[in-house]
Each structure stands twice: as structure tokens, then as C-alpha cells.
C-alpha positions in Angstrom: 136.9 224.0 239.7 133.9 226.6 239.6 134.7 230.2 240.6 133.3 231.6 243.5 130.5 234.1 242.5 130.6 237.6 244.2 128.0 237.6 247.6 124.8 239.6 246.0 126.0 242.8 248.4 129.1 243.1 246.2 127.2 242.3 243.6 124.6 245.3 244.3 127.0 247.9 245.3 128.9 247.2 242.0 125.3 247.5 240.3 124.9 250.8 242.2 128.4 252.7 241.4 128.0 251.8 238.0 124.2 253.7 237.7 125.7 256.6 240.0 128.2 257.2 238.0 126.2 258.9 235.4 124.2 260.4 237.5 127.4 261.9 239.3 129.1 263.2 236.2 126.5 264.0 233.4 126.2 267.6 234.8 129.4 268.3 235.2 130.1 267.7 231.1 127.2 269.4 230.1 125.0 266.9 229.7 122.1 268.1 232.0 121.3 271.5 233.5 123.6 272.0 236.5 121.6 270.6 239.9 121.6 271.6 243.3 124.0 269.4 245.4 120.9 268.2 247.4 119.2 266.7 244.2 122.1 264.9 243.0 122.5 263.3 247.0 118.9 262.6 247.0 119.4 260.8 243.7 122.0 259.1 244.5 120.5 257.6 247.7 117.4 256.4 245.3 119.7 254.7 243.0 121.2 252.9 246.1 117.0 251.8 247.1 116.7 250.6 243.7 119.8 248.6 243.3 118.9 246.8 246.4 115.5 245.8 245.3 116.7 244.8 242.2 116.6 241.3 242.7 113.6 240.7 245.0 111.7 243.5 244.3 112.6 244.3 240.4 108.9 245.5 239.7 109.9 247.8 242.9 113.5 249.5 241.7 112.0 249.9 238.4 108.8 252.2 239.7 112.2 253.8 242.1 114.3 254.7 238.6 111.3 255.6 236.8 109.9 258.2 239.9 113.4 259.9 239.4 113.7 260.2 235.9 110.0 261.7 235.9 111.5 264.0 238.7 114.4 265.0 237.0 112.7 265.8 233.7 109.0 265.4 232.4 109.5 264.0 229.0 111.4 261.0 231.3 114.9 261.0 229.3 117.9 262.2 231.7 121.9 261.5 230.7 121.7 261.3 234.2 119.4 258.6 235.0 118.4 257.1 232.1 121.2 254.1 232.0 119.2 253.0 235.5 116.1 253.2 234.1 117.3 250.9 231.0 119.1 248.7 233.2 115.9 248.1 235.6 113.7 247.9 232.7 116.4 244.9 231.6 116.6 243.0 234.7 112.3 243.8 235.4 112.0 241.3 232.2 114.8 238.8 233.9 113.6 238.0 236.9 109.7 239.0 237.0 107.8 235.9 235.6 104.6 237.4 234.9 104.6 240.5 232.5 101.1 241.9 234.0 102.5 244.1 236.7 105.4 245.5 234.3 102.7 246.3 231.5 100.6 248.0 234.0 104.0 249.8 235.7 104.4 251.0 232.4 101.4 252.5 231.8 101.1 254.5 235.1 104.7 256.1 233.9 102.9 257.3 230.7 99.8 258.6 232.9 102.4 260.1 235.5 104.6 261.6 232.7 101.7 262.9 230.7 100.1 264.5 233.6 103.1 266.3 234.8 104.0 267.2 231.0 100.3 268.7 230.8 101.3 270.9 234.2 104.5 271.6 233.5 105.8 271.4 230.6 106.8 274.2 228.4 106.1 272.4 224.9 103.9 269.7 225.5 104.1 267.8 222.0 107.3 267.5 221.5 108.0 266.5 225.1 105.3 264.1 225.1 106.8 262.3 222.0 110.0 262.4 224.0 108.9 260.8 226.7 106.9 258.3 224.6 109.7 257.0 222.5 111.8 257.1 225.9 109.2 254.7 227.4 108.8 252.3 224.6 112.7 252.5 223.5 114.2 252.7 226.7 112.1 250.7 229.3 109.6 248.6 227.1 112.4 247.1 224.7 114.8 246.4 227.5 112.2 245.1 228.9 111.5 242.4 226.1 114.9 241.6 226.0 115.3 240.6 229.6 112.6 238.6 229.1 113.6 237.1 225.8 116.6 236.1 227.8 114.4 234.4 230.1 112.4 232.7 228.3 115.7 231.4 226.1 117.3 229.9 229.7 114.2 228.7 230.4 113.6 226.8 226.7 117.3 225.8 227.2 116.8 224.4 230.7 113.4 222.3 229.0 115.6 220.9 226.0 117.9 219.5 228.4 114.9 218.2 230.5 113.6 216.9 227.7 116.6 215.5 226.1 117.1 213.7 229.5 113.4 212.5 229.6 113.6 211.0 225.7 116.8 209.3 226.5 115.1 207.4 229.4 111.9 206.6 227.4 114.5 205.4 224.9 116.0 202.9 227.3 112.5 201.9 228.6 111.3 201.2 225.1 114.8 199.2 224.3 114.0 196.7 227.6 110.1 197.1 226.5 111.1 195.7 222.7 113.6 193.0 224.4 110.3 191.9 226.8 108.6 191.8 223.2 111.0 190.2 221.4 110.8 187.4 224.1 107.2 187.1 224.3 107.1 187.1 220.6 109.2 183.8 220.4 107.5 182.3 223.4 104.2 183.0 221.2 105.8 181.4 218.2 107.0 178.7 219.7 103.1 178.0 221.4 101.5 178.2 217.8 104.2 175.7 215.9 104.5 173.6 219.0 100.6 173.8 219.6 99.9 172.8 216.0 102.3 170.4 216.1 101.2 168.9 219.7 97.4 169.1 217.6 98.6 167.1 214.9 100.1 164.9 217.1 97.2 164.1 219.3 95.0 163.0 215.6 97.3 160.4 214.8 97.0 158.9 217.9 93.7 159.4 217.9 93.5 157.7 214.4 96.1 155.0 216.1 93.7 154.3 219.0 90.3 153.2 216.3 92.5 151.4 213.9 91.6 147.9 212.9 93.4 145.0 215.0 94.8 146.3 217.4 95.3 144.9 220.8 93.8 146.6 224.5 97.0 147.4 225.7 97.7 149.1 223.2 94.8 150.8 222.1 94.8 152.2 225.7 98.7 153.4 225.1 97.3 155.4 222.3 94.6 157.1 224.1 97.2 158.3 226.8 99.2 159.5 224.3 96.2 161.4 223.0 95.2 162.5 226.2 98.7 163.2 226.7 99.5 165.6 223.5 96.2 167.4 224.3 97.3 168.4 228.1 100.3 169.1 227.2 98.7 171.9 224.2 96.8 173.3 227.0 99.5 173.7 229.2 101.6 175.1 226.5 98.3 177.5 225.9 98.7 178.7 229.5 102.5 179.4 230.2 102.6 180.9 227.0 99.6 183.3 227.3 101.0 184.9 230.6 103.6 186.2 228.9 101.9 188.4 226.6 101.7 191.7 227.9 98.6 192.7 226.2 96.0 190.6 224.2 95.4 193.0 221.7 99.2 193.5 221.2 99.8 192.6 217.1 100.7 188.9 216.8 103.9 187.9 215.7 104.7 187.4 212.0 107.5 184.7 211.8 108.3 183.6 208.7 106.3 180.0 207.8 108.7 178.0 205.6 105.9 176.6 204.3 102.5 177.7 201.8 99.1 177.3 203.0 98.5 174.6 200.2 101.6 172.2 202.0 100.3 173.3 205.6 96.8 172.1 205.0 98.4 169.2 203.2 100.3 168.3 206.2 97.3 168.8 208.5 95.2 166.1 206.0 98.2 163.8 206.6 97.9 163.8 210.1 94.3 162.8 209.6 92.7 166.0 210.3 89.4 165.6 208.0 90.2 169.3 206.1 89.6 170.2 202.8 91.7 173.1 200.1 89.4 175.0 197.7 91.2 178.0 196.0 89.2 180.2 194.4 89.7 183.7 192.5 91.5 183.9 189.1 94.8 185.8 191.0 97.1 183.6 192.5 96.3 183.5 196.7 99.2 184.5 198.2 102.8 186.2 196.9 104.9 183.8 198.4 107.6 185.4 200.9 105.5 188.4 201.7 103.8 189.6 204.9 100.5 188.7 203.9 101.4 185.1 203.4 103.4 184.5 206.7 100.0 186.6 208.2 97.5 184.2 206.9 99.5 181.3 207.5 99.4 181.8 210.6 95.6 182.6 210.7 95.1 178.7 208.7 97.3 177.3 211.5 95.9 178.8 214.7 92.5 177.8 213.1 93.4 174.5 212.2 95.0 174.1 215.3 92.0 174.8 217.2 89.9 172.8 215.1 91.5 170.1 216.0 91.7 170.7 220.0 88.1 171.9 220.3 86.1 169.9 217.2 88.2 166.3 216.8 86.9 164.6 213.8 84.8 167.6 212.3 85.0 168.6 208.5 87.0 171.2 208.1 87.5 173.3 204.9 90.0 176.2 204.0 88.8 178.2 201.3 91.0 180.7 199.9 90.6 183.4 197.7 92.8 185.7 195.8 91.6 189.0 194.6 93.1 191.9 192.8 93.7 194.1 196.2 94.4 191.2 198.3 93.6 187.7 199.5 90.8 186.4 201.7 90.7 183.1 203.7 87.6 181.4 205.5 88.2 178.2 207.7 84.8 176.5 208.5 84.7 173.3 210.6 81.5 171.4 211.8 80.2 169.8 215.1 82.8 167.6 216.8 82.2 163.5 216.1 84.3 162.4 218.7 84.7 162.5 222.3 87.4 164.9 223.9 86.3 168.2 222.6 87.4 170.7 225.2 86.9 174.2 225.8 89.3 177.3 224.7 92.1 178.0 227.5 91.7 181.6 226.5 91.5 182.6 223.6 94.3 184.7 223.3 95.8 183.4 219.7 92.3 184.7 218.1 92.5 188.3 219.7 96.5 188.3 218.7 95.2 187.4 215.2 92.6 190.0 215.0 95.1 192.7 216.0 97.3 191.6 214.0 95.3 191.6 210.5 93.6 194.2 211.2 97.2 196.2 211.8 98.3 195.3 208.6 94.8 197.1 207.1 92.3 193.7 206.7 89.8 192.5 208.6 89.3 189.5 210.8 86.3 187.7 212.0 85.6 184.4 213.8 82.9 182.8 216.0 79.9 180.6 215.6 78.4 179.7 212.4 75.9 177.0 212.1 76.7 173.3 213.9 80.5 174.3 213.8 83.2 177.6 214.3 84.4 179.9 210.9 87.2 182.2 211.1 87.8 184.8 208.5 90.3 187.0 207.1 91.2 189.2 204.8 94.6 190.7 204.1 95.2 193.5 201.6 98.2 192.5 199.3 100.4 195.6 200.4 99.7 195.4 204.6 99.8 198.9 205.9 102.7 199.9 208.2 101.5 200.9 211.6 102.9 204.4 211.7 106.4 205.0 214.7 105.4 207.2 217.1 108.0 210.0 216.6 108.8 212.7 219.7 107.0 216.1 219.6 108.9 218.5 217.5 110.6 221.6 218.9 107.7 223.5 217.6 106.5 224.9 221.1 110.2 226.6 221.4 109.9 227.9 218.0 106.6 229.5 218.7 107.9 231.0 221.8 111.2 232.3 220.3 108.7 233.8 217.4 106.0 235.7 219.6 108.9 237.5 221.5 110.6 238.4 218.7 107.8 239.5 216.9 107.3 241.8 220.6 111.0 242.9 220.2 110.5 243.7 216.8 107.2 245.7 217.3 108.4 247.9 220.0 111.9 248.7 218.4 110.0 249.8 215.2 107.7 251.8 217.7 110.2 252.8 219.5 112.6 254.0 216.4 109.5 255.6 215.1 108.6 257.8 218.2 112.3 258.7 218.3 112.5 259.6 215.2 109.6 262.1 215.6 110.9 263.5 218.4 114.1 263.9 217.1 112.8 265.7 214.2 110.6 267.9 216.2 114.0 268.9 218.2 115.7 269.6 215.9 113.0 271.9 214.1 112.7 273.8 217.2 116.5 274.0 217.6 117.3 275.3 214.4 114.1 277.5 214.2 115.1 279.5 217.9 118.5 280.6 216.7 119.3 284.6 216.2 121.8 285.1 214.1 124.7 287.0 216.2 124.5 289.8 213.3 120.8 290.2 213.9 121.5 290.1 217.9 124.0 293.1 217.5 121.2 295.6 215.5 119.2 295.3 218.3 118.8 298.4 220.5 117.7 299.2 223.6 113.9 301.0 223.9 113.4 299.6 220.3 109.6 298.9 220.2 109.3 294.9 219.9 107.2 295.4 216.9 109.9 296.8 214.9 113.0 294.0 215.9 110.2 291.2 215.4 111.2 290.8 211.9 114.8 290.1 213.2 113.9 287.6 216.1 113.2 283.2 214.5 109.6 282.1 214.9 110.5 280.3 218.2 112.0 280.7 221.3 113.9 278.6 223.3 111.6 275.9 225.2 114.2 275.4 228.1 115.9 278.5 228.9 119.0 278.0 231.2 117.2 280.5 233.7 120.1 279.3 236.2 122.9 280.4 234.0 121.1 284.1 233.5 121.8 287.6 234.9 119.0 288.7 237.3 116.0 290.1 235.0 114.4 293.3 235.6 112.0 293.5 237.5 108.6 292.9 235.7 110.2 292.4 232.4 109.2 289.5 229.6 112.4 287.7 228.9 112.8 285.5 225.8 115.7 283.4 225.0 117.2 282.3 222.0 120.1 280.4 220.6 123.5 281.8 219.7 124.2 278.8 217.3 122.6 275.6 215.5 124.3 273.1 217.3 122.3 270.0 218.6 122.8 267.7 221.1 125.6 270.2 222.8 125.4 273.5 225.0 125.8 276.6 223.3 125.4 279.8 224.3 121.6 281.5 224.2 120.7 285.4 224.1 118.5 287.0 226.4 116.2 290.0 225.3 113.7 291.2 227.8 110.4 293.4 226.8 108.8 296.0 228.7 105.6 298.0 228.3 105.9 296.9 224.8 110.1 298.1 224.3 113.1 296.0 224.5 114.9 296.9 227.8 117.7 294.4 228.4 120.0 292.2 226.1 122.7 290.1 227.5 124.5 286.9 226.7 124.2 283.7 228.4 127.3 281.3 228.1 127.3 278.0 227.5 128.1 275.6 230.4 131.4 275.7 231.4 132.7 279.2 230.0 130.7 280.9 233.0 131.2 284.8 232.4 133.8 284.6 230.0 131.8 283.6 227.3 130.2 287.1 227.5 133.3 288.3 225.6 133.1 286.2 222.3 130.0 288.3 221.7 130.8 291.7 223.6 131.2 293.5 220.3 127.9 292.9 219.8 126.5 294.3 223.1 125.8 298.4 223.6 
């Protein structure tokens, strides 16, 4: 039995204490700068917008997490709310079909964040690589991602689809190749019992003009003429509504006979025909499926013959040649009475389809006083190709271009972030003074004689909140007590008036409040 899901109001206040959490806690572990109370509430409550949108409005709590983090800090990465923005970014690519509106979300966050950067920032390079490896890393590859995952249930759901759709066009093509199958043996049966009905229909039509023989009898003969010849036609008929389509391939059963001793048997019947070979190879390889194909063409043309042109010449001249064999049935003007017209014409177009299937050529029609059919079948017939399904190579296409997306923007992104890191860290490491250095320092020292003591740079963001009051009108710089990245440490505060150092004081790192003022009161005056 399934398991109930969780009702999507569960599901979004799960969604939501998961992204406040964070948000709650990264100031108090030093993290982020300390906030107001007011900010945190106010963030909080956005957070609870966003994870309500999430799943009708994704494009919606995205822009929500992404006016926050801008809010919080310029460069766009926050401890505090960067999991939601990563998260939204993720489930933007999930559930939004079309990527237009995400691309263009993304770029109004890198207009927003560079404006506000250019305003308000304290470094702008640095920051600005910050926030555009944040962007690209932390929204643009989640982003690909959910919609890799997408697009992957989506190819998943197709293969089924499809998987379900080939099995059905299997089991129509089965009952398709039993109808076949059937209309294949009805046809044979039409052409052997035709020819056969044909042949049948000449002797009694040699029967009926033979010498000395009575009225009675001569007029039971023409019935039976008459007789065989409706019955052909009738035959012809049945048989040719069950073909499905006349240009469908004609059957190739096996003959059991060569075209020499099917001729031969046609002469016996007392159909006037006549057998020139010709061609140094021999016609036919016996067995193969150029033999049983032109059999069947000399039969259907003899058979024909014999319905339409009773009494004409026929002659069957066949001739083998290095690449194949050709055969040309010829017969002349009808002599005798009973020459009737074609029921259709359907064994001809089965004929033509079929030799020219197996790579040959196939004419027939007119030709003088009398009909000629012609055919030529290349000794190895071609094999009419199987249609085979379409490949999976859409999917794999698919699968490719958004990898190649994820692939691009990681590299992008690892680039970016690898810049900024190393800017960081250069600006870290270059804004520490050295505790030893802090302690020479002495009130009403001119600046220009403690600059050689002082790094090249000074802090970008000075914890301002942490800090003493400064005097009044002073220029306070701060700098860092230790090299430490990625953790607070304590910064040093020296403030410059009318050109002379006035004030020096300590500024703990978070969470030491004032007593961290006495791991470097030796060092104070």
C-alpha cells in the first residue's frame, strides 16, 4: 500500500523551518555580523512568503530569497540566507518549464547587485566577483540541476510512453503479418489454382474441336470450358479483395518446378507456347529467390495468355546474364472466340512490386497484335530494408546539452570563486598588524611616522557595531589582529586626527565582548 504524502502545508512549513534555521542561528556562531532583532523577524517572515510560493509561484520565492540576500549583503552571499537562495534556485529549475524568465531573473540580480555594490560597497572588485561566482555557483548551477532533474523525469516518463506505444505497434504489426500471411496464401492459391483452372479450360477447348466427336458432347466440352473460365474469374475476384494493397510485394512461394517443365506443362495442355533460352550463363540458380520470382512472373503471364488470347502464339524467352536473368513472354492476337477482358489486374501490379523489390525491373502491356511482359531479376535480389524504431538519440542529446550547461557553469562558477577567494584572502592577510607593531604605537605619533608599521590595507568591513564610540571628528581605520580566514578574530582600531594618531583600542572578536580587550591589554598605553 502507497504512503500517504504530507498535505503541501506541512510540506511548506517543513521547507520553511529548515531555511529559517540558518537564518536564525548564523549570527549567533559568528557567522554574520550580529543583526538587529527586527531584521532577523523581517527575514524570517520573507522566508515564510517564499516557501509558500514555492510551488506555484517558484519564479516568485526565488526573486523573494534573492531581494534578501541582496539586502543582507551586496556581494549576495549570506550564511544566513544563502541555503534559501540555493534551495529556490533548485526547485525554480524543477517546476518552471520555460528557462526564459529564470535567465532574465537572473540577470536583474546581477544588475541589482552591481548597482548597489557600485553605491555601497566598500571594495567594489572583490565584492563584485563575490557576488558573481555566488550568482552563477549558487543560483545558476542549482538551477541547472533542478532542471536536469526535470528534464530526466520527463525523458523517463517518454521511455515508458514510448516503450508502451512500440509494444502496441508490435502487436498491431503481429495481427498485420497474420492478415498478410493469410492474404499471401489466398494469393497463392489464386495463381496455382488460376493457372491450373487456365490449363484446364485449353484442353477442353482442344476436346471441343477434336475430330469425331459427337454434339452432345462437343457441347459438354464447351461448358466445361466455359465452366473453368468462370470459375478463374471468380477465383480472380474473391481473391483480389483480400489484398490489402495492390502494390503490396507478391508472394514468393516456392515453385517445385523450373520454368523449362512449367512451360513444358503449359505446351501439354495445348497452350501454343514456345522455350528459347538464350545467354551463355545458365537462366536461373535453381532453389533461389529469383527462380521462385520469375516463375511466378512465366505463370501469371502464361496464365493470362491463356484467359485473355486462347489459341495465340506464345513464346518465353529467357535469358541468363552474368548479374542476373531476364525473361520476356510475348503472345499474339487471340484466334479463337472467348477472349475476355482482365478482372483487374491485380497479379501484374503484385508482380511489378514484387521484382522491382527484389532490385529488377518489370514491364508489360501492348506490343504489336498481341501483350509482352518483361522482367528482369538481378541474381542476388535486394533485401527490402526493416524499418527499425527511432533510436534513443533525442534523450541522449537532451541529457548532453544539459550537461554540457552544468558543466559550463560549474567551471564558471569554480572559476569566479576561485578569484574571489583569492582576492579575500590577499586582502585578509595583507590588513593584519602585527600585535608587536600595534603595541609601539603611541598616542599623538604623527601618522606619517607609524605608516611604515601599519599593512598596505585596511579592513574592508570593519565591525563598526562591535567598536568603542570614536572621537568625535576622527579618521578610524581598522585592522586585523590575526590571519585567520573564514573565522572572527579580533581587529585594532587606530583613529587619526589633524594628521596624529589619537585613539587605539581593541575590538574583540564575536563572542568574547569586552573581555577580549585583555589578551592584548599589555599592549595598550
Amino acid at each position: 500500500m502507497e504512503r500517504p504524502r504530507p498535505a503541501p502545508l506541512a510540506r511548506g512549513a517543513l521547507l520553511w523551518a529548515a531555511l529559517a534555521l540558518p537564518a536564525l542561528t548564523a549570527d549567533r556562531i559568528g557567522l554574520n555580523e550580529p543583526r538587529p532583532a527586527w531584521q532577523q523577524a523581517v527575514g524570517v517572515a520573507v522566508l515564510a512568503v517564499a516557501a509558500a510560493l514555492s510551488r506555484r509561484s517558484p519564479l516568485t520565492a526565488f526573486a523573494l530569497a534573492a531581494a534578501l540576500s541582496l539586502t543582507a549583503a551586496p556581494a549576495l552571499f549570506t550564511a544566513s540566507y544563502g541555503p534559501a537562495l540555493g534551495l529556490f534556485a533548485l526547485l525554480l529549475g524543477l517546476r518552471a518549464g520555460r528557462a526564459r524568465p529564470a535567465v532574465l531573473c537572473f540577470a536583474a540580480v546581477a544588475c541589482a547587485g552591481t548597482a548597489r555594490i557600485a553605491l555601497v560597497g566598500v571594495d567594489p572588485a572583490p565584492e563584485w566577483l563575490v557576488m558573481t561566482g555566488t550568482l552563477l555557483f549558487g543560483c545558476v548551477f542549482p538551477w541547472l540541476g533542478g532542471r536536469y532533474w526535470r528534464q530526466s523525469r520527463e525523458l523517463a516518463e517518454a521511455g515508458w510512453l514510448r516503450a508502451a506505444r512500440l509494444e502496441d505497434e508490435q502487436r498491431l504489426a503481429e495481427e498485420r503479418a497474420r492478415l498478410r500471411e493469410r492474404a499471401r496464401i489466398a494469393q497463392d492459391m489464386h495463381d496455382s489454382l488460376g493457372h491450373e483452372l487456365s490449363l484446364i479450360a485449353l484442353r477442353a477447348g482442344a476436346l471441343q474441336v477434336a475430330p469425331g466427336l459427337g454434339d452432345e458432347h462437343r457441347s459438354a466440352a464447351a461448358d466445361l470450358r466455359a465452366a473453368a473460365a468462370d470459375a478463374t474469374d471468380r477465383l480472380h475476384r474473391i481473391i483480389g479483395v483480400l489484398r490489402e494493397d495492390d502494390d503490396e510485394p507478391a508472394p514468393l512461394a516456392p515453385a517445385g518446378e523450373t520454368l523449362e517443365q512449367l512451360v513444358a506443362r503449359a505446351a501439354e495442355s495445348g497452350l501454343p507456347v514456345r522455350w528459347e533460352p538464350a545467354g551463355q550463363d545458365p537462366p536461373v540458380e535453381p532453389g533461389g529467390v529469383a527462380e521462385r520470382l520469375l516463375h511466378r512472373v512465366v505463370r501469371e503471364a502464361l496464365t493470362n495468355a491463356a484467359r485473355h488470347a486462347p489459341g495465340a502464339p506464345v513464346v518465353v524467352a529467357v535469358e541468363g546474364r552474368p548479374t542476373g536473368t531476364a525473361v520476356t513472354l510475348t503472345n499474339g492476337r487471340a484466334v479463337q472466340d472467348g477472349s475476355r477482358p482482365s478482372g483487374g489486374g491485380t497479379g501484374l501490379l503484385g508482380l511489378r512490386a514484387a521484382v522491382t523489390a527484389a532490385g529488377g525491373t518489370f514491364e508489360a502491356g501492348p506490343h504489336e497484335d498481341g501483350f509482352r511482359v518483361s522482367a528482369y531479376v538481378p541474381a542476388a535480389p535486394e533485401q527490402q530494408p526493416t524499418a527499425k524504431p527511432p533510436g534513443p538519440a533525442p534523450f541522449r542529446h537532451a541529457r548532453r546539452r544539459v550537461a554540457a550547461a552544468l558543466g559550463a557553469a560549474a567551471g564558471a562558477g569554480a572559476v569566479l570563486v576561485g578569484v574571489a577567494f583569492g582576492w579575500y584572502a590577499y586582502a585578509e592577510k595583507h590588513s593584519v598588524l602585527e600585535p608587536a607593531a600595534y603595541a609601539e604605537l603611541r598616542l599623538g605619533t604623527p601618522a606619517a611616522e607609524v605608516r611604515h608599521l601599519l599593512p598596505e590595507r585596511d579592513v574592508n568591513d570593519p565591525p563598526e557595531e562591535r567598536a568603542p564610540a570614536p572621537p568625535e571628528g576622527a579618521d578610524c581605520r581598522y585592522y586585523r589582529a590575526s590571519g585567520e580566514l573564514f573565522v572572527s578574530v579580533d581587529h585594532f582600531r587606530l583613529c587619526f586626527e589633524a594628521g596624529r594618531l589619537v585613539a587605539k583600542d581593541v575590538v574583540p572578536r564575536i563572542g568574547l565582548s569586552g573581555e577580549g580587550r585583555e589578551e592584548f591589554e599589555e599592549f595598550s598605553q
